[in-house]
N, C-alpha and C positions, 0 to 999 in steps of 0.2 A: 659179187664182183666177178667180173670174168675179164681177159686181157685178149686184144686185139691179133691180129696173126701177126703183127711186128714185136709184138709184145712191150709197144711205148706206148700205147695208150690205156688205162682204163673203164671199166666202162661199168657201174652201176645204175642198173633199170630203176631199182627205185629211191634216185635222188633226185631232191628236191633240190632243182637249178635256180643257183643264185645267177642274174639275167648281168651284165654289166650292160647298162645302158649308155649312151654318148651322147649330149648334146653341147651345141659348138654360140658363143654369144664372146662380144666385144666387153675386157677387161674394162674398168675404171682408170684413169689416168692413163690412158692412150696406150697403155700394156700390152694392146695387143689379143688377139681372142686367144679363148680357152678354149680346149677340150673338156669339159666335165663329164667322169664316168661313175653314173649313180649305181652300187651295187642291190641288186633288192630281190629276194626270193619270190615275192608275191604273197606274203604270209604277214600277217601283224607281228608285235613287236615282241609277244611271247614265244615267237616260232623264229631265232635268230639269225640270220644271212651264214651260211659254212659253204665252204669250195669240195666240191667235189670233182670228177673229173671233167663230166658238161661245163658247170659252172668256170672252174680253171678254160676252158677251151673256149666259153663269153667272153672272157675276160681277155687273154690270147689275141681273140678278133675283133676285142675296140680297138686294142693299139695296133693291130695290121690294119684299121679302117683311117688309128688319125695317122700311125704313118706316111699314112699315102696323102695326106695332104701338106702343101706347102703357108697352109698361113696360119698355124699353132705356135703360138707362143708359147705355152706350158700347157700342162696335163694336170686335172685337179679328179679326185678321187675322195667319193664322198658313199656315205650308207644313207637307208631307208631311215626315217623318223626312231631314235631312239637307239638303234645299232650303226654301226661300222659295218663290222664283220666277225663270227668267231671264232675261225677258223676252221681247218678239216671235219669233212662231213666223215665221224668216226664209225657212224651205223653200219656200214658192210665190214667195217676190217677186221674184226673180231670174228669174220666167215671165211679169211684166205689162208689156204694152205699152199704158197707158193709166194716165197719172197722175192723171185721176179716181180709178180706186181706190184710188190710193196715199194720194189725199188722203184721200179718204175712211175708210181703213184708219188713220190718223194723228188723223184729229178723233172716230172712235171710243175709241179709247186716253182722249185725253185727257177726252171728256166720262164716261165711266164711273168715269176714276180719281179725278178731279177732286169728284166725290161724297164721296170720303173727305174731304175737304181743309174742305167744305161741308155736313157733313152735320149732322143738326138736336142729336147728342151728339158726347160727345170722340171720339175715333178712335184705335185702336195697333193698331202694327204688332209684330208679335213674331216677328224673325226667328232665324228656327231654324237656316238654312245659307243654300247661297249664294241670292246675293240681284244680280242681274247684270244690266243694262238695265235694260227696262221694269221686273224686278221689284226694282228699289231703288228706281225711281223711283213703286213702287208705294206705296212704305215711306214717300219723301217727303212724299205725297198727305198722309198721317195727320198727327195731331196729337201725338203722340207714339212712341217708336219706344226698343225693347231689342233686342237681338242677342247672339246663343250667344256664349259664346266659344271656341269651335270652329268656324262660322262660316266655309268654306273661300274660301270667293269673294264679292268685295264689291265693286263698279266699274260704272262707267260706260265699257261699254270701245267704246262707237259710232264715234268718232272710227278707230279703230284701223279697225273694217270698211268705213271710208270713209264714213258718215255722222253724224246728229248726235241727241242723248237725245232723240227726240220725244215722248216722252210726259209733258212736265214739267219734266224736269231741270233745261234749260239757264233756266228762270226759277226753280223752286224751291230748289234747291240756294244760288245765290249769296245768295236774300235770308234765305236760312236759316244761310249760315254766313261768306257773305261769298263777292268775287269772288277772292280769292285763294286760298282753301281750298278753294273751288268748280272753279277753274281745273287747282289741284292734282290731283283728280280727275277732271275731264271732259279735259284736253289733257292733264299730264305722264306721268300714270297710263298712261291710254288710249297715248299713243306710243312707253312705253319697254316694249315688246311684253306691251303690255297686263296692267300690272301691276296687281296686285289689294291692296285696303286689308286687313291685319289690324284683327280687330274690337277693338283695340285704339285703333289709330290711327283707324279711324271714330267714335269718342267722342271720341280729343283735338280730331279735326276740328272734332266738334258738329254731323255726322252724324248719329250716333247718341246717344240720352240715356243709356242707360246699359246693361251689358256684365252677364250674369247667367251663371253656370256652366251646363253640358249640361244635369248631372246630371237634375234638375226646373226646367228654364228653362221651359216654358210656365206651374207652381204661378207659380213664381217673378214669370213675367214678370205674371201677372194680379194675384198681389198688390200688388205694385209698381203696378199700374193702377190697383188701389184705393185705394193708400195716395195715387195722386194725386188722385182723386177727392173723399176725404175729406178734402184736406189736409192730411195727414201728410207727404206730399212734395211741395218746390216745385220746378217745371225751372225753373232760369233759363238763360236762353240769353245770349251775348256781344250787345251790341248791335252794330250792321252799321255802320263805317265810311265811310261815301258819300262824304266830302271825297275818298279816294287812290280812289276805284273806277277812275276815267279815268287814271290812272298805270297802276295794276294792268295794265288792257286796252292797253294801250302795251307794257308791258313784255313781256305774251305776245304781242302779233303779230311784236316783234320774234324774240322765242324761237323762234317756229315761223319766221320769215324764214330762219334760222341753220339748221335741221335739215334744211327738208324742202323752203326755195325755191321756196314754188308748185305744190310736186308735187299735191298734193291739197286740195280746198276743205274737206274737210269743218273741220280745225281752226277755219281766217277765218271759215267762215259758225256754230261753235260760240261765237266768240272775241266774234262778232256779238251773238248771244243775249243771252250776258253781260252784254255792254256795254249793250247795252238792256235789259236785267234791273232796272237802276239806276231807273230809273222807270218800267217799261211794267207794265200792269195786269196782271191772275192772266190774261185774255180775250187780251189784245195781245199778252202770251207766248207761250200756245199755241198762238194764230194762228201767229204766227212760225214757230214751231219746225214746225208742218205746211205752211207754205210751202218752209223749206228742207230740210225730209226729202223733199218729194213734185221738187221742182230736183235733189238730187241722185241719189234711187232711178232717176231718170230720165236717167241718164248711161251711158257704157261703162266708169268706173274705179268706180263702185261694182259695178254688175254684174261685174266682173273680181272686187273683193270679196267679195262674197257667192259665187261660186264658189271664191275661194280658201278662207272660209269653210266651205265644204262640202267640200272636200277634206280640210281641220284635220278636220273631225271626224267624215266619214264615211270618207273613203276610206284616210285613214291608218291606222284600225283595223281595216279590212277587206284586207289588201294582196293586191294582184292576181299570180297567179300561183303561189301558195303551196301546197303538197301539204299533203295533208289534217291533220291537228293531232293527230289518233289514232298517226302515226307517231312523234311526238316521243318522245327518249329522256330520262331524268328526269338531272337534273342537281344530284346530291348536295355535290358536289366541285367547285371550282373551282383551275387553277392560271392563272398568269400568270409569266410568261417577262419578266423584266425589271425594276425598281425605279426607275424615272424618273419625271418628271411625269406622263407618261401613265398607267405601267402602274400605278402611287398611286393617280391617280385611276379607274384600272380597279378596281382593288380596294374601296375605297370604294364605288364602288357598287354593284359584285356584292354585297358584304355588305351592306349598308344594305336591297337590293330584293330581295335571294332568301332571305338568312337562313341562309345555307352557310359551311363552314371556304373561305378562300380564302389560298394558298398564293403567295409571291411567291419566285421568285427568282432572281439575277444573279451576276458574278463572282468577289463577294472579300466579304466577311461589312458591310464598312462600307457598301457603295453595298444590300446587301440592310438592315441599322440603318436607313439615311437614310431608305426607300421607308415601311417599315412604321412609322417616329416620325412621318413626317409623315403617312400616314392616322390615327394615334392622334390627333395633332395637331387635325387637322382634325372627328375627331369628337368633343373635347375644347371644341373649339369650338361645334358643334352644341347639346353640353348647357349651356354656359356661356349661349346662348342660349334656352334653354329650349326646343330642339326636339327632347330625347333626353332622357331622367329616365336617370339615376345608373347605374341597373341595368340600361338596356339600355345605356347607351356601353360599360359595360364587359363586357356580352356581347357587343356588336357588337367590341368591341378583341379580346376571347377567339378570335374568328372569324381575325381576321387574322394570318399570322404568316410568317417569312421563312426562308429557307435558300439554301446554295449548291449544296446537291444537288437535281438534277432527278429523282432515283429517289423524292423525295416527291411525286409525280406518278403514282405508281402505281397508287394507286387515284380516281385524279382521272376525274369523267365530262367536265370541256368544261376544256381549255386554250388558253391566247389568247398570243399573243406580240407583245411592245410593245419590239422591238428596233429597232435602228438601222437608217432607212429605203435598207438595201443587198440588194440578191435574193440575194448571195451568202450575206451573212451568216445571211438569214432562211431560206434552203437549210438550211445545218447545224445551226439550231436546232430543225427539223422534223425533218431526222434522228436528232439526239441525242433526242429526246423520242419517235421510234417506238422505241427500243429500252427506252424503260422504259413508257410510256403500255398500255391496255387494246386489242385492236384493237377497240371499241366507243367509245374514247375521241373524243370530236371534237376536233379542231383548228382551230384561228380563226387568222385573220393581222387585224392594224390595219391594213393598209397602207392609204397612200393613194392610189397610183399604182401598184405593181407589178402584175405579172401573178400572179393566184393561182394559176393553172394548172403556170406554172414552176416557181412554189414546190413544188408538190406532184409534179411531172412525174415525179421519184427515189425516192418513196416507197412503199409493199408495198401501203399501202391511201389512194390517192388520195382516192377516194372520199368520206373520212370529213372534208376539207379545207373551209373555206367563209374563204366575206374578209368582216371585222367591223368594216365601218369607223364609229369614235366620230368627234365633232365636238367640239372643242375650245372652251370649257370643259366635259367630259366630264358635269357633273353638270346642266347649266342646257342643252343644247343636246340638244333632242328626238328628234336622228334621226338612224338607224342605219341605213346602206347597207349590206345585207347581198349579198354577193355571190356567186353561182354559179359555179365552175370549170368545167371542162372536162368533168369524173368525179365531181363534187361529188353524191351518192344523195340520193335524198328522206328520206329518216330526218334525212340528216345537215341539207338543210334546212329540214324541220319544225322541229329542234331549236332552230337558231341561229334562226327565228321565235317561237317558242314564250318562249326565255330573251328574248329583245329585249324580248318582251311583261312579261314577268316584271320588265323592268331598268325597267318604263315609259318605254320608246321606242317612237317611230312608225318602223316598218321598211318601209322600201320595198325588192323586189328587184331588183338591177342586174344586166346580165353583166360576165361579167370582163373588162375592157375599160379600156384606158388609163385611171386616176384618176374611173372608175364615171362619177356624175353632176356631182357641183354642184363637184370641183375642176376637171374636164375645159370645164365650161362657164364658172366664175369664173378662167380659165388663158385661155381663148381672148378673152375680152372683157377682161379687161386688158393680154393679151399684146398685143391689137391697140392700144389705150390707150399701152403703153410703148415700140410701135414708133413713135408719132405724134410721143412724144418723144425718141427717136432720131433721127426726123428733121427736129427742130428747133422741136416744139411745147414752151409752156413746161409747167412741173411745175402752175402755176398754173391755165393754161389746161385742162388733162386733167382738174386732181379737178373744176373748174368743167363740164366735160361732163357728166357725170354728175346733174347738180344738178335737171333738171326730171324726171327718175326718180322722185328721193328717198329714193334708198339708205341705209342705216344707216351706211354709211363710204366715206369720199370712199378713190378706188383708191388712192393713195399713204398714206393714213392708215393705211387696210386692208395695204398693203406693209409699213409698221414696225413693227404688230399682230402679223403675221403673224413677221417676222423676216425679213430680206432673204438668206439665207441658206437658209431652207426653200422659202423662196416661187421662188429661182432654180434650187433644185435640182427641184422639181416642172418647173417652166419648162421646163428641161434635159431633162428625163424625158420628157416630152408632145413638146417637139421631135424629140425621136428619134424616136419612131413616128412622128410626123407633121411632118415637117418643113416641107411647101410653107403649111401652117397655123398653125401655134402657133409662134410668135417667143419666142426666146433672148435677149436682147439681152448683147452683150459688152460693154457698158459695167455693165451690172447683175451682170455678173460681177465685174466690176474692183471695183465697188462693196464687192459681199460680200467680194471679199481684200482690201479695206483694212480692212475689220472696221466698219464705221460702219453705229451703229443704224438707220438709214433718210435719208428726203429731207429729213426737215423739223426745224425748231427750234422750239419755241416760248418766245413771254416767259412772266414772270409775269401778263399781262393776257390769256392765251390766243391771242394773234398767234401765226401762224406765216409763217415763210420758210425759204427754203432753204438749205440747209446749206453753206455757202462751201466748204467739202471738194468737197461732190458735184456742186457749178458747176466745179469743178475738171476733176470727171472728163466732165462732160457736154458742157461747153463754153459759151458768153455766146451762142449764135448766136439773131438773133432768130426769135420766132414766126411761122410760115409757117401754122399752121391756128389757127380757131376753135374755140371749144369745138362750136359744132353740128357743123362739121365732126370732130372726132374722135370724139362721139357717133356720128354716122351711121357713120363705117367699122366702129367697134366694134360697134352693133347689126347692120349688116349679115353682120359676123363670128360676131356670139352667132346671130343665125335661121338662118345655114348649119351652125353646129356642132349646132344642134337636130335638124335636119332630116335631117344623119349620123347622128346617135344613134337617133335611130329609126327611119331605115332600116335599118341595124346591128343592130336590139333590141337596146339598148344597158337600153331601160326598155317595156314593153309600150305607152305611148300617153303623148301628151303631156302629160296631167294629172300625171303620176309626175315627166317633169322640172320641173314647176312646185311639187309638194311639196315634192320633195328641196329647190327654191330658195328656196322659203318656210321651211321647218323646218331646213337646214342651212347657208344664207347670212345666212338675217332681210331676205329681200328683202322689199317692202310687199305688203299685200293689194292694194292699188289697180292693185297691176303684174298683180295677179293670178300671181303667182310671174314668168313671162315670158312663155310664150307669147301671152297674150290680149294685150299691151302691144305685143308684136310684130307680133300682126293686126290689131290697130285702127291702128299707125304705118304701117302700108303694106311691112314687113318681111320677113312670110311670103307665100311664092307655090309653093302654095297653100297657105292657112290650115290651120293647125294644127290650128283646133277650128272646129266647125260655128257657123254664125249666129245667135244666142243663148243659144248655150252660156254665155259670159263677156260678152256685150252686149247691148245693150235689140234685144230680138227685132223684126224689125218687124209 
């Protein structure tokens, strides 16, 4: 990015211009013509419509082109087939060291959009698909507003990349639907990993006026413009409650106090807007909001952001190290080795994503029953919700089916084994399966810690072995550590990249190396965490470490999620290779044989304490460290376990351990997964990533 000699305009050479095109035709019911301005980058619908500063200056000079004419009845604003719009084209900003432009990139937005809001007829927005940032806050601007019902993505997800809706949002939204509906959207949305409104719920909000089917939703949505025009249809809108506004803005700063402790401004200074929302002008809004977009673009936890950011969506799709795609073998057949929660949930969604017979099976006919009732189950539920019509659940159920012989494996091309986390046991279930499988057939292990290599060390055709490791809850958790053995052939991993792609996961590849990436790194940082309480820090003080992070689970919540039982047997696992490193603790064993679900209790008012059981095993002894103190030994523990692994090639470069941390822990963007969080605290020596890689360049 570089800025003009007035320094109000921006100017990135390499953005990809969203075009606003205009064309003008006679309304239905004598309405009167339209303007319609279709926004479209020139790119299909995997390459999204964002405003950058060309694109804003298109956009600019439709409405000085339908200004200038006298026979517009309203201005309608519509996207390319499947998007709206997604707002700011984020790709240069993570290069500017000069919060002039930033400001100035932010009072462009809002004077251009802000035209719709003001313009001399009515205004609609007719959104066709997603519609994310700036371009919902595009949707705002207008005077009225339909949306598909198909509609994949709909949010204000700025908060989430560490900043705040600068183009409008955080004033239009709340006086448009209120501060609590508004909130709803711009903070809860945004922080529970960026969840997205169905267009559903964007009309109960009063988001959106009204919800039109695919089919013909642009006929649709223009008639409906007319019938407003004419007065055949009235909006009425809820009127905005101001009396509770100042409760409302109470109640979320507490909310964010609770989750994230400070960890990042953006929510406060969003929470801010809001609260000013209640009386600042349409001028004193936008001011605002390009004050705190241009404070915070100007930080090193957004820049950590906006590269995390660009990892989510360029490099996860792109994975580094991968033999060419031409090798892949086609994967008609699926088997799975097992009937538990996991291999259920393996099943489920090879079927749901590839569209293949998937074959399940285990010991004795009832534990093979159990596996495949509860995927039926499960996609019984999908249609119950309407996210399956009638005839596919019960094609997708036709797909699924179980047995206790593995000779129905026969003509399987990719089988996966989701057995009992023991190398022995995972030995003879590879055995048993070379003597019926194709020797073409691939083989997948879950594991999470073993060595794949071992696994496979007895077998005719090594080779054909790869480690597949899912994230639990298998369906909602994006990333797939695909792992490399020892003999593990290129074919064999084209394929397991290829079906990942297929499963819609983001696949990173790891070597085969004690529990890959993100257990081997969330094993070392808690390990060190539950040695502090070992020796004699409280349980209290430990999740309290953690807190100016802003982790999605404090370590001991994370421990009785996880089960105190798998979480020790990992422990155990990583200890033995590495003993002078990863901490056992024998009290966390004691724990697991007395069978007790974890540390904590909580009331019915969400209090929690500790488990007078597990003060039992731990002992009363008071606290010897702070929480900054047990923070610091544990991050000094995570930057040296980094700095192994990639000297190891454990992952090719440190951007891969910060995806895997981002997509398989739900660590924040603001951490930048970890590394950048670890360079900027004084952590890494020497830094992980170059000087504004992940920070304000200087």
């Amino acid at each position: 990015m570089s800025k003009s000699q007035d320094e109000t305009t921006v100017v990135n050479p390499d953005e990809i211009v969203t075009e606003a095109r205009v064309r003008y035709f006679p309304m239905p019911l004598a309405a009167g013509t339209m303007a319609l301005i279709t926004l479209d980058n020139g790119k299909d619908h995997t390459r999204p419509s964002t405003f950058g500063p060309s694109g804003l200056a298109s956009l600019n000079n439709a409405l000085d082109e339908i200004a200038a004419r006298t026979d517009v009845a309203a201005v309608g604003v519509t996207g390319k087939p499947f998007v709206f719009a997604v707002g700011a084209d984020l790709s240069a900003m993570g290069l500017v060291n000069d919060p002039k432009i930033i400001a100035a990139f932010g009072k462009l937005g809002h004077d251009v959009m802000r035209r719709f809001g003001e313009f001399a007829v009515p205004t609609f927005a007719f959104v066709n698909g997603a519609a994310m940032g700036g371009g919902l806050e595009l949707a705002l601007h207008c005077n009225y507003r339909t949306v598909s019902s198909d509609a994949a993505a709909l949010s204000l997800p700025e908060v989430f990349l560490g900043i705040i809706p600068g183009w409008g949002g955080a004033w239009l939204l709340p006086n448009l639907v209120g501060p609590k509906n508004a909130l709803e959207v711009i903070i809860n949305n945004s922080m529970s990993q960026n969840k997205q409104m169905k267009p559903k719920q964007s009309v109960e909000l009063g988001v959106m006026d009204v919800m039109l089917e695919p089919a013909d939703f642009l006929e649709q949505s223009i008639l409906w413009a007319a019938k407003v025009l004419t007065n055949v249809i009235t909006v009425d809108r809820s009127p905005i409650d101001r009396g509770n506004w100042d409760a409302i803005i109470e109640g979320a700063r507490k909310q964010i106090d609770s989750r994230i402790h400070g960890a990042s401004r953006a929510p406060y200074l969003a929470v801010d807007l809001v609260a000013a929302a209640k009386t600042a002008t349409r001028t004193e809004g936008f001011d605002a909001e390009d004050r705190a977009l241009t404070e915070l673009v100007m930080s090193d936890p957004v820049r950590a952001s906006l590269y995390a950011f660009d990892l989510v969506q360029k490099r996860a799709k792109r994975p580094v190290g991968v033999p060419d795609k031409s090798l892949a073998l086609p994967v008609k057949k699926v088997g799975i080795v097992g009937a538990g929660l996991m291999a259920s949930q393996l099943a489920l969604l090879f079927a749901r994503n590839l569209k293949v017979p998937v074959v399940m099976t285990d010991l004795d006919q009832e534990r093979v029953d159990k596996g495949v009732g509860y995927v039926h189950a499960e996609l019984d539920k999908l249609q119950g919700k309407g996210r399956l019509s009638a005839d596919k659940c019960n094609r997708l159920k036709a797909l699924i089916t179980g047995t206790t012989d593995k000779g129905s494996f026969a003509d399987a091309d990719f089988v996966i084994e989701a057995v009992f986390e023991e190398l022995g046991v995972k030995k003879i279930v590879f055995a048993q399966l070379e003597d019926v499988v194709r020797p073409d057939c691939i083989l997948a292990t879950n594991t999470s810690s073993l060595s794949v290599t071992e696994m496979a060390a007895d077998l005719k055709y090594p080779e054909r072995v790869v480690g597949f490791h899912f994230f639990n809850p298998v369906a909602l958790m994006p990333l797939l550590e695909i792992a490399r053995a020892l003999k593990t052939n290129d074919a064999t991993l084209a394929t397991g990249f290829a079906l990942g792609k297929g499963l819609k996961k983001s696949c990173v590849l790891v070597a085969d190396r004690p529990a890959f990436v993100v257990n081997r790194l969330l094993n070392r940082f808690l390990g060190e965490i539950i040695a502090c309480v070992d020796e004699g820090a409280s349980f209290a003080d430990a999740d309290a470490a953690v807190h100016e992070m802003g982790l999605p689970m404090d370590p001991f919540v994370l421990f009785q999620m996880v089960g105190p039982a798998v979480a020790q047997h990992v422990a155990e696992t990583l200890n033995g290779h590495f003993p002078d490193r990863f901490h056992a603790s024998e009290k966390m064993g004691q724990l697991v044989a007395s069978g007790l679900p974890g540390i904590w209790l909580w009331d019915d008012k969400g209090n929690k304490s500790v488990d007078p059981r597990v003060s039992e095993i731990f002992g009363d002894s008071p606290s010897t460290m702070t929480p900054d103190q047990i923070r610091d030994r544990a991050l000094k523990a995570l930057a040296q376990e980094a700095r192994i692994m990639l000297d190891e090639g454990v992952v090719a470069e440190a951007q891969d351990l910060d995806l895997c941390m981002i997509l398989g822990a739900g660590w924040p963007f603001w951490l930048g997964g970890i590394t950048p969080y670890l360079d900027r605290e004084g952590y890494s020596n020497p830094q992980f990533l170059a000087p504004g890689v992940a920070s304000v360049p200087d």
